[in-house]
N, C-alpha and C positions, 0 to 999 in steps of 0.2 A: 768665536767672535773675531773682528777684523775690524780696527783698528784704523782710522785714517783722519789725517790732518788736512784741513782747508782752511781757506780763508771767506767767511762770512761776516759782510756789513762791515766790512772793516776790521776785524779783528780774526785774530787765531784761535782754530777752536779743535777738539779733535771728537769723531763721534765714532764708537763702537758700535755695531749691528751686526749679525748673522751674516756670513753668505750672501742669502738666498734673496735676503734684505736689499745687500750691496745691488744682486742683478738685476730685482724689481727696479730700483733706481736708475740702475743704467738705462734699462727699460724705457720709463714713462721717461727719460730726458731724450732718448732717442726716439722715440712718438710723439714728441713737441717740437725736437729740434733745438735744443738748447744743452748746455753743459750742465752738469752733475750739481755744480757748486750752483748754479742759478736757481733749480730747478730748489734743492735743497734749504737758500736761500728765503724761496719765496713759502715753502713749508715751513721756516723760522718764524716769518711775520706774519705769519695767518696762524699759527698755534695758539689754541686754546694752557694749554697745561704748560706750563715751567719744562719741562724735561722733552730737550730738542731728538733721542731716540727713540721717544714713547710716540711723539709727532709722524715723526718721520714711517714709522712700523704703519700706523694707523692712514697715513696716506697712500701707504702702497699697497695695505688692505682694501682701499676706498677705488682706488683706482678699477684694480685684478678686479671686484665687484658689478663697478661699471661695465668692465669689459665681458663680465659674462651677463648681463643683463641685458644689455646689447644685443645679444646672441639670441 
């Protein structure tokens, strides 16, 4: 796990996730063009569930999904 602190909505927050988690993120913000924290952000205010790295997991599943569907 990898550990890292930002600032979302205003406030300080820190979110633990995998690796592999962290590069999907890198990822989908650099195939939009926006920063980590935006991007991250706006997976906070669209989350269904309480828990901001259960969200976060589930969007980068949804994405990698897209993109091989696509295919």
């Amino acid at each position: 796990m990898q550990k890292r602190s930002l600032s979302i909505a205003g406030h300080r927050t820190s979110l633990a996730l995998e690796p592999e988690f962290w590069a999907a993120l890198e990822a989908m913000a650099e195939a939009r063009g926006v920063p980590i924290t935006t991007l991250i952000r706006e997976i906070d205010e669209a989350r269904p569930a309480a828990n901001l790295s259960s969200a976060v997991r589930v969007a980068a599943l949804g994405w990698y999904r897209d993109r091989a569907d696509a295919r």
